[in-house]
C-alpha positions in Angstrom: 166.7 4.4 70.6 169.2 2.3 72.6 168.8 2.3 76.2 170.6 4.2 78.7 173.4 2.8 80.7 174.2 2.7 84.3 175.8 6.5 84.4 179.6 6.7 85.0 178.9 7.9 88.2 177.3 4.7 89.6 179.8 2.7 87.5 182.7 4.3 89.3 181.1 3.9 92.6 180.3 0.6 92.2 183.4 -1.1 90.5 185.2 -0.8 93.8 182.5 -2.6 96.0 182.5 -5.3 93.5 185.8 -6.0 93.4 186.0 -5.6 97.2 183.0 -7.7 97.9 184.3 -10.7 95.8 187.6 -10.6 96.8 186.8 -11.3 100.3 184.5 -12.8 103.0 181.0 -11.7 102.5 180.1 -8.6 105.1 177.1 -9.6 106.6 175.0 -6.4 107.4 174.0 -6.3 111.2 169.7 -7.1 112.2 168.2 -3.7 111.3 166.5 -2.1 114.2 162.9 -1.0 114.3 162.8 1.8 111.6 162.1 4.8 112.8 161.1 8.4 110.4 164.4 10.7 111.1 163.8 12.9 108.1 160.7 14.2 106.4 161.0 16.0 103.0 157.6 17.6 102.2 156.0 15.0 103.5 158.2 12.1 102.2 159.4 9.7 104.9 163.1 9.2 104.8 163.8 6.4 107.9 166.8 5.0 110.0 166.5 2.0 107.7 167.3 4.0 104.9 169.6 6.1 106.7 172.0 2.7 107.3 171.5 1.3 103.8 173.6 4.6 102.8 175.7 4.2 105.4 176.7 0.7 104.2 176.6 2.3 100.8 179.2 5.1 101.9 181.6 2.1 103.2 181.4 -0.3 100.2 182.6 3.3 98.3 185.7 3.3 101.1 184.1 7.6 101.9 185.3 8.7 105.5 184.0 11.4 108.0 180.8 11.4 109.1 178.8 9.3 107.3 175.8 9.8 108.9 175.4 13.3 108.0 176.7 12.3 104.6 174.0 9.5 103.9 171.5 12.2 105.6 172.2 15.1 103.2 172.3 12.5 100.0 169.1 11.4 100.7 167.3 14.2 101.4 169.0 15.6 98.2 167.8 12.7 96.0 164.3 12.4 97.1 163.8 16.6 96.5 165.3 15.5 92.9 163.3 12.6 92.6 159.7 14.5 93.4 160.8 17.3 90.7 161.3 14.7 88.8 157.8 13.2 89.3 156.1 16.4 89.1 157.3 17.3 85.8 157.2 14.2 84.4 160.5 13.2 84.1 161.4 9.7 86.3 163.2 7.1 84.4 160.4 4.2 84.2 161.5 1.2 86.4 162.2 -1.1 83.2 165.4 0.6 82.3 166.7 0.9 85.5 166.4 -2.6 85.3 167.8 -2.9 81.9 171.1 -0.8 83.8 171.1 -3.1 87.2 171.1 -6.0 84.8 173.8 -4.8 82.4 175.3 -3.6 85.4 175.8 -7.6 87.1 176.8 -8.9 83.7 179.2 -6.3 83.5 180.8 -7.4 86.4 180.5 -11.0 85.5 177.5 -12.4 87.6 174.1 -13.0 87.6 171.4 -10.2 88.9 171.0 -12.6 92.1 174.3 -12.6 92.6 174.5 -8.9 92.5 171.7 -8.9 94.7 173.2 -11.2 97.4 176.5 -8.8 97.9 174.0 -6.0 97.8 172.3 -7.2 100.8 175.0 -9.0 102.6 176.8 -5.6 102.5 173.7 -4.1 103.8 172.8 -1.7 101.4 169.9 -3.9 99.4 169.2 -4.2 95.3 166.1 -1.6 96.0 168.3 1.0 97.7 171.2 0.7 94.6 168.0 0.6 92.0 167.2 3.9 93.9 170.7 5.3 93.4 170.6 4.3 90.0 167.0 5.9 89.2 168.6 9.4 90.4 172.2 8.9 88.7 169.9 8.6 85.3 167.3 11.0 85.6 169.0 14.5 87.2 171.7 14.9 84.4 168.4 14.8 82.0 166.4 17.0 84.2 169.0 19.6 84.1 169.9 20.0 80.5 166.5 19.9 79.7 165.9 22.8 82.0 169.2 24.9 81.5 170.7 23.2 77.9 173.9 22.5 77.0 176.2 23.8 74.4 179.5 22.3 75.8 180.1 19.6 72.8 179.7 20.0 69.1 177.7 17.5 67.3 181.0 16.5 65.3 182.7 16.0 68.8 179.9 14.3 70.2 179.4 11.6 66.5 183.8 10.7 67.1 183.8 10.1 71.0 181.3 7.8 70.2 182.7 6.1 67.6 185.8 6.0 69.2 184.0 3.8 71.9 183.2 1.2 69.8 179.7 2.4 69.6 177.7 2.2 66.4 175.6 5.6 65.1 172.4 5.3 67.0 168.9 6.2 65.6 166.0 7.9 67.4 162.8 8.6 66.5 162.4 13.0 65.0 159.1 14.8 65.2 157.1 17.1 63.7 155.0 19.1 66.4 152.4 21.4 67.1 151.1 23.0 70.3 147.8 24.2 70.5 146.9 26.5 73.5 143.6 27.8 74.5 144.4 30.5 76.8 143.6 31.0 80.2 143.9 34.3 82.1 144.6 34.0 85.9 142.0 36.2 86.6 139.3 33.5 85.0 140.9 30.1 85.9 137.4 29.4 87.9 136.7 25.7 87.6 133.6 26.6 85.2 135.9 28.5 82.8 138.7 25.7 83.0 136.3 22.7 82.1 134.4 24.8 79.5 138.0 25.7 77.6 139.3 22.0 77.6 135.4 21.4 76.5 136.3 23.4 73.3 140.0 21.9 73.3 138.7 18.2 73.5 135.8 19.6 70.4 139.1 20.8 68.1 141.2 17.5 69.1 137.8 15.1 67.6 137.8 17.7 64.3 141.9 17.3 63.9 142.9 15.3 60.7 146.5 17.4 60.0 149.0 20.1 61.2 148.3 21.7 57.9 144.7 22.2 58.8 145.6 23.7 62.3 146.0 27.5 61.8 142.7 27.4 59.8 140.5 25.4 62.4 141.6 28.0 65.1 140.8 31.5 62.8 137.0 31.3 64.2 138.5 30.1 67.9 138.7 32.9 70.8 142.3 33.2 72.5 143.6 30.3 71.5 147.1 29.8 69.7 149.0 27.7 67.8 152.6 27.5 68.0 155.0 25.6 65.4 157.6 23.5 67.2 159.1 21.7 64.5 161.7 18.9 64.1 162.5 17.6 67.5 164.6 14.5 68.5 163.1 12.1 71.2 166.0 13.1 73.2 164.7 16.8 73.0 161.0 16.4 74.4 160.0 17.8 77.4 159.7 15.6 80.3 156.0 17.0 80.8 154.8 15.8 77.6 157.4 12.7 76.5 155.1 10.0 77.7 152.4 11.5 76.0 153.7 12.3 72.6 155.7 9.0 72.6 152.5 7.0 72.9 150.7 8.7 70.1 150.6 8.0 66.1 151.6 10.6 63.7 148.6 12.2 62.5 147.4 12.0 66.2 147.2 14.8 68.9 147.8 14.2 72.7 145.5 14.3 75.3 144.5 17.7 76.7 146.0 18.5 80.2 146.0 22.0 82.4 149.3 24.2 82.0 149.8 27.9 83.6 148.9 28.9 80.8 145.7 26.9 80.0 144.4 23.9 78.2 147.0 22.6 75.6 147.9 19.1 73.5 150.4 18.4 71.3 149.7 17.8 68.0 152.0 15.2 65.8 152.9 15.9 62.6 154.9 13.4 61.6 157.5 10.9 63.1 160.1 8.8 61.5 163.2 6.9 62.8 166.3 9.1 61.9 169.9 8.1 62.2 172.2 11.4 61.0 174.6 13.0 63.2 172.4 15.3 65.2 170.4 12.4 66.1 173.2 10.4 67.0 174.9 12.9 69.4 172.1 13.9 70.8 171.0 10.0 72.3 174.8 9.6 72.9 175.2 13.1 75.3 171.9 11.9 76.6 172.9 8.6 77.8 176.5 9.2 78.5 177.1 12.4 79.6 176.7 12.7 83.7 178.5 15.8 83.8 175.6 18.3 84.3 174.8 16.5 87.7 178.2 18.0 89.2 177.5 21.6 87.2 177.0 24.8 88.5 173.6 24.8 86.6 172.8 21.1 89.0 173.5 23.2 91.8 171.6 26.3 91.1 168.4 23.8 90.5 169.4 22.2 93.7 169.1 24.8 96.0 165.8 25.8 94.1 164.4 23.1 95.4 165.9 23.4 98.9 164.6 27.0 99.4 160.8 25.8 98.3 161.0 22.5 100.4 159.8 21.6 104.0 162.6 19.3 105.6 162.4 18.0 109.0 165.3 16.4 110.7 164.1 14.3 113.6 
């Protein structure tokens, strides 16, 4: 699977500070003053050191108004996305936001030091724009993964890329099974929990195939075995990617605690696929950044906002 770019969004942003920061004498960001915590997002620190970095962010992208309520709502905004994102699994890993910073300098014609030298003598730092980049990635993914998206045809999806100049990308497609032992709420007792993934941990040693599955279970209490099917690396869910990614065909997952008890994934099979399904589905994957602006990005938003604890200090 190719690598994600830097999104559009961060593209657009950026292209402007570039070209402004090249064109003329280098800004050189004032001494930063003791930092001091001015918002706390269930129980993440967000400080006046961060606060200015956006700040000098918001300038490099020529925004007016009040910036410093802009750069406060941002960042309490991308840290409540970025701990959804961690609890279910779903952060981009730090070496592709390198691969995108890095693709991101050559694009502009320099070197990642260089790129990191106007970062800082704008003020805004290569961590803080790695940190921008990190969100621009992983919300689009976290939302179509949670609400879908029907908005392109595959056929649509195979010509804009081609059009681009890109080449039909490949992926990897598997063939999956998930195996549940239930857990009532009215038994999740600590005892019950560790004597069901016990039984779990028993079936994943005894597990040679996915044919095998629905037999091994017939003398199993409660426990059930669902039939996933094909599904494109593109298409796993953020709670189990890692963890199917990082196991052979033939192989089952690790067992781990849902709501509805102890599960793994089992692998079928997994092969590297290039036909059009495949192919759009890495290319609306890595290049569509719409579904951060929807009306679905929103709703999931203000989920978040309603459950979190925010102190402005």
């Amino acid at each position: 699977m190719i690598s994600a770019p830097v999104s559009r969004v961060a593209r657009c942003l950026f292209a402007a500070m570039v070209t402004a920061s090249l064109a003329g004498p280098a800004v050189v960001a004032p001494a930063q003053a003791a930092s001091e915590i001015k918002i706390v997002v269930n129980k993440q620190a967000i400080t006046s050191v961060d606060l200015s970095r956006r700040v000098a962010f918001l300038r490099l992208q020529r925004q007016s108004g009040n910036l410093q309520e802009k750069a406060r709502k941002q960042l309490t905004e991308e840290a409540l996305k970025m701990q959804e994102a961690n609890r279910v699994g779903a952060a981009i890993p730090d070496a592709q936001v390198e691969a995108s910073f890095q693709r991101f300098a050559a694009n502009n014609k320099m070197s990642t030091a260089q790129l990191t030298q106007v970062l800082s003598q704008a003020g805004v730092t290569a961590e803080h724009f790695k940190n921008f980049i990190r969100v621009q990635m992983t919300w689009p993914r976290m939302v179509k993964a949670r609400y879908g998206s029907e908005s392109s045809s595959t056929q649509d999806l195979v010509s804009k890329m081609l059009e681009q100049g890109g080449s039909k990308p490949s992926t990897t497609e598997y063939i999956l099974q998930q195996v549940i032992f239930v857990v009532p709420q009215n038994k999740r007792s600590s005892s019950y929990l560790g004597a069901r993934q016990g039984e779990a941990e028993r079936m994943r040693g005894q597990f040679s195939n996915c044919s095998a599955t629905h037999d091994m279970v017939r003398s199993l209490k409660d426990v059930t075995v669902r039939d996933l099917g094909r599904v494109l690396q593109p298409q796993l869910p953020g709670d189990w990617k890692q963890a199917i990614e990082s196991t052979k065909s033939g192989g089952t997952t690790r067992t781990r605690q849902t709501d509805r008890g102890i599960e793994f994934i089992a692998i079928c099979s997994s092969k590297t696929v290039s036909d059009d399904v495949a192919a759009a589905m890495v290319f609306q994957a890595e290049n569509d950044d719409g579904a951060g602006d929807s009306a679905d990005a929103e709703k999931y938003l203000d989920e978040l906002r309603k459950r979190a604890v925010i102190s402005n200090r």
